[in-house]
Every structure is written in structure tokens, then in C-alpha cells.
C-alpha positions in Angstrom: 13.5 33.3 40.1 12.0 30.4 41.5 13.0 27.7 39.1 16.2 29.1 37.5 18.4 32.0 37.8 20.3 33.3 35.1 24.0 34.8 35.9 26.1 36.8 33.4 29.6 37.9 33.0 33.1 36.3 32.8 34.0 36.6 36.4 30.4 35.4 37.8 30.3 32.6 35.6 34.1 31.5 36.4 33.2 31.9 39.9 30.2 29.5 39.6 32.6 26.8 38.0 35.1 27.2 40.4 32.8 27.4 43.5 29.4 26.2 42.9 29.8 24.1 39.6 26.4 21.8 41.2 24.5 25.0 40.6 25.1 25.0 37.3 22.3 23.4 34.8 23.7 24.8 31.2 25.9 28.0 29.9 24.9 30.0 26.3 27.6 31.6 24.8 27.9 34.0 22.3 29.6 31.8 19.5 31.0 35.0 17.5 32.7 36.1 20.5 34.9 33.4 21.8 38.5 34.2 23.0 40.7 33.1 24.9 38.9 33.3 28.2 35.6 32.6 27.0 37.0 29.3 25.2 38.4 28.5 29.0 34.9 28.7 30.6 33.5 26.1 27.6 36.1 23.8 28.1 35.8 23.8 31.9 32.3 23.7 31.5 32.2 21.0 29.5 35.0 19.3 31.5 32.6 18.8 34.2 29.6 17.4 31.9 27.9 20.7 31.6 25.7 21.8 28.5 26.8 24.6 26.5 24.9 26.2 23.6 26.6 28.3 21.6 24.2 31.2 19.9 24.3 34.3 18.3 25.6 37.6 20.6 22.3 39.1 19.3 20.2 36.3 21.1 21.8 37.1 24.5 21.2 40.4 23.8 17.5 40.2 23.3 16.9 37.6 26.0 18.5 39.7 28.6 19.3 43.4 27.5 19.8 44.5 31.5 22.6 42.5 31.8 26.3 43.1 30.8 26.5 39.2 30.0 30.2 39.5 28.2 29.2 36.6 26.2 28.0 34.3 28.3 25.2 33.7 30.2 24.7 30.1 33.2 21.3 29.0 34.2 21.7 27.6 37.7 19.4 26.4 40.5 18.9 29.1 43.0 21.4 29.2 45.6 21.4 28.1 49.2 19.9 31.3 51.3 22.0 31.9 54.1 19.7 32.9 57.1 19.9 34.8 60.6 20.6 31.9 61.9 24.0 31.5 60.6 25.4 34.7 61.8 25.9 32.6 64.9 27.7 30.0 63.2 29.8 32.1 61.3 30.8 34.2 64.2 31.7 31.0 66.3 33.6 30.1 62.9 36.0 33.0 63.9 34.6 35.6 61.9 35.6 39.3 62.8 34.5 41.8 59.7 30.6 41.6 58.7 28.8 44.0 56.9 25.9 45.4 56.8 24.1 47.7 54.6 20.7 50.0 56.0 18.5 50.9 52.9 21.0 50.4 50.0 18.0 49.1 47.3 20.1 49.8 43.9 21.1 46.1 42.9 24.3 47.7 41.1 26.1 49.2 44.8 24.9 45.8 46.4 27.2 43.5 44.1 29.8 46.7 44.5 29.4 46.0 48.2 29.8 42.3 48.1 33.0 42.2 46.0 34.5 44.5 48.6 33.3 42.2 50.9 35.1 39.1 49.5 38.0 41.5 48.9 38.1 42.5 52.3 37.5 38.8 54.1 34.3 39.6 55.5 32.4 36.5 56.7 28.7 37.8 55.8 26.8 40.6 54.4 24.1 41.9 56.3 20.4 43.5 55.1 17.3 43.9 56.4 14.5 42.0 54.5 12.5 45.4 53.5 13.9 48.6 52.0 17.3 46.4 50.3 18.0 45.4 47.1 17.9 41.5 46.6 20.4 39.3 44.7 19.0 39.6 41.0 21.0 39.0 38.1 22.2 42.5 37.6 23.6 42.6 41.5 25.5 39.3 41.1 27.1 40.9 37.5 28.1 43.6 39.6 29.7 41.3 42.5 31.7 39.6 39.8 31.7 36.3 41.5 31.5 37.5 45.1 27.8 36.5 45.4 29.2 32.9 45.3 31.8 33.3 47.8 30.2 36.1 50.3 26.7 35.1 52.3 24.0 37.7 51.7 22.1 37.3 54.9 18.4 38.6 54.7 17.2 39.6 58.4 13.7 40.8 59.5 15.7 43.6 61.8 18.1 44.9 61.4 18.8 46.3 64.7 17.5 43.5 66.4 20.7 41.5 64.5 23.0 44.3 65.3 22.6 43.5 68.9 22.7 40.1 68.6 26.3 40.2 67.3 26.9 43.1 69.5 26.2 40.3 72.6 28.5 38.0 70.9 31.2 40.3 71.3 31.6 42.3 67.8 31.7 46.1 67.9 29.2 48.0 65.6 30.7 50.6 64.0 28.5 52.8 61.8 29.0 55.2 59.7 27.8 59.0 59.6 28.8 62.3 58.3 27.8 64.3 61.6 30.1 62.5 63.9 33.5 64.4 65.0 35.3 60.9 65.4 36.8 59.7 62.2 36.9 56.0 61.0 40.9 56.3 61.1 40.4 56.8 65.0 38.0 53.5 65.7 39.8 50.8 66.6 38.4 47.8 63.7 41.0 45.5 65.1 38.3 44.4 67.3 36.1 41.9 65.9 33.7 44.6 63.9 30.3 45.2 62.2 30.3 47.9 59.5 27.4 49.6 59.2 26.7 51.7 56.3 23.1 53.5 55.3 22.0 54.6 51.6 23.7 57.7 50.3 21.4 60.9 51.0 19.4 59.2 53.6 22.1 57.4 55.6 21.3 55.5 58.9 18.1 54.8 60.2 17.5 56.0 63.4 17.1 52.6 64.9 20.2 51.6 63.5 22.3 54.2 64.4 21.2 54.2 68.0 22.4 50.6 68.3 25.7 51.5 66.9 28.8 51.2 69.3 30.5 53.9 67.5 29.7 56.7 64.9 32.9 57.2 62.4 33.0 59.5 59.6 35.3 59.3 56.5 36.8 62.6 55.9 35.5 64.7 53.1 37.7 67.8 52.3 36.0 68.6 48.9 32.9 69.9 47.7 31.0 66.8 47.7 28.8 65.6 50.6 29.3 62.2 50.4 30.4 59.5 48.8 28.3 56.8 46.9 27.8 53.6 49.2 29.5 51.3 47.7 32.6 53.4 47.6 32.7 54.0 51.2 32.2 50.9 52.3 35.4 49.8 50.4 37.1 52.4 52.3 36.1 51.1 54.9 36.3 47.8 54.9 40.1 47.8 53.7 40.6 50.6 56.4 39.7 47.5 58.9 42.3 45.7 56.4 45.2 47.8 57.0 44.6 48.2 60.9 44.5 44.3 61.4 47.8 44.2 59.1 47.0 42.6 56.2 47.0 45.7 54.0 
């Protein structure tokens, strides 16, 4: 939204206080629903001068029925979009893990994918600018406060920006279930892309071809695959446990 977005759920909200509380305009909360935690968010809310209406669960209900609000729902300003042109910044920061994700367009395994991200301690996520799912309300539900913490970078190519880290000195490492080499044999101590594609349709060609390395993550029952947002946690903590930290 242009003017206001509108976030929803206890972790996204408390991440918004805790990270970007000069985002925040004004919180609703469901006024026959207050707990503990929800009586937390109010107070530190108000603690820092911010409104909060409290309504009826109904009326969050009916004023957003594809969200999973959890009794509260924050109107902010929109956020700062990171752009291609921080990847450079961020990788002269010191980053080492970025992710990024060909094709994925269902808003509920992008969040998924940034959570892992923060999780995980990757700098950025990665997407092209067509054929991805965007940051709506329903994605940053799903990131549970990651979206705050995690830049969502938006690039016109994708392989164009897979090379451009690749001359900066990361590996890209993508992943593909017709590849002999498994993820558990890739060295991701190296500073590392992840590349993952959409489930069913996987890597584009483009993509692939500028991948370093082709992994695969072993699949020894009768499914095919595994949704995205499942292997890239698997693979993102597998870069977790190599570097030591897992």
C-alpha cells in the first residue's frame, strides 16, 4: 500500500516495536482478547506515545479476514526498500549467507523463507522483480517479525545479481534435485549464496547456469521434493552447522 501498510500478528507487531517503532502510526486490538502478551504490546505501545484502539475481535475480522491478526493489527508507513545497490554494502559489511529465491510467488513460503533467513544470520534476501511474491501483509505474518530485521532486496535480474556477488567473492550454490553432489558435500563455509527455485518448477535456466555449484538435499522417500520454504531452512542451517554455530 502506498500510504499505509497494515501488519498483523503478535511476533510482527513486537518486532515492529522493538525494531522499527518510527514505522508505527497506530495499533487496534481486539479488546475481548487481551492477555498477557497482548497487554505487553499496549503498554509498550503506549510507552512510546503510540495510539491504540481497542475494538471488537469481530471488527478485525471483517477488516482483514486474510490475515491471522492474533488480536492485533499496526498501521505503519511503508518501510525503507532495500535496493540492488545495497548488496554491495552489505557484502563489504561482512556478510557471508544471502539468499535468494527464483520464482517462489506464494506470499506464505516467502515470510517462511525470511524467518529462516533471520534465524540463520543471512544478511539479505534476494528476488527477482517479476515472477516473486512481494512483501504483503500476509508474507510479513508469516515472517513473524523477520520482514523487519531481514532486507528483501527486489532485483531486475536475477542472474545478472548472482554474478555480481559471484565477482565479489561469494559462491553460488543452488539447489537441484538432478545433481549427484549433495548439499552436505558443498563447502558453505565460504562466503555463500543459496539459491533455491519454486517447488515443481525449480531453477530457471539462467539461474542455474550461473550457479557455482548444483547440491541436492537427499530425498529417500516417496516424495519428490520438498516445499521451498522447507528446504531452504535445511539449507540455510546446514551453512549454520558447517561454519560452527549450530
Amino acid at each position: 500500500m502506498s500510504q499505509a501498510e497494515v501488519v498483523g500478528g503478535l511476533h510482527a507487531v513486537e518486532s515492529l516495536l522493538a525494531n522499527a517503532p518510527e514505522r508505527v502510526k497506530r495499533l487496534q486490538v481486539a479488546a475481548d482478547s487481551i492477555d498477557a502478551r497482548l497487554g505487553g504490546i499496549i503498554a509498550r505501545a503506549e510507552g512510546l506515545g503510540i495510539s491504540v484502539e481497542r475494538v471488537r475481535r469481530e471488527r478485525l475480522d471483517r477488516g482483514h479476514p486474510e490475515l491471522r491478526h492474533q488480536g492485533v493489527l499496526a498501521w505503519t508507513l511503508p518501510r525503507q526498500r532495500a535496493t540492488e545497490a545495497d548488496l554491495a554494502d552489505l557484502v563489504a559489511a561482512g556478510g557471508t549467507l544471502f539468499l535468494a529465491l527464483d520464482g517462489v510467488t506464494d506470499p506464505h513460503n516467502l515470510g517462511a523463507c525470511l524467518r529462516s533467513a533471520d534465524a540463520a544470520g543471512a544478511s539479505a534476501v534476494i528476488v527477482p522483480r517479476d515472477r516473486s511474491a512481494s512483501l504483503t501483509p500476509a508474507a510479513a505474518k508469516a515472517a513473524s517479525g523477520a520482514a523487519e530485521t531481514v532486507p528483501l532486496i527486489s532485483v531486475v535480474n536475477l542472474a545478472r545479481a548472482l554474478r555480481s556477488l559471484r565477482d565479489q567473492g561469494l559462491w553460488v550454490v543452488g539447489l537441484a534435485g538432478d545433481t549427484e553432489t549433495l548439499l552436505y558435500q558443498v563447502d558453505l563455509t565460504l562466503p555463500t549464496v543459496l539459491v533455491l527455485g519454486a517447488e515443481g518448477e525449480g531453477l530457471r535456466r539462467l539461474t542455474r547456469e550461473t550457479c557455482d555449484h548444483l547440491a541436492a538435499i537427499p530425498m529417500t522417500g516417496s516424495v519428490s521434493s520438498l516445499n521451498v520454504s522447507v528446504a531452504t531452512g535445511v539449507a540455510l542451517f546446514e551453512a549454520v552447522r558447517q561454519r560452527g554455530r549450530g
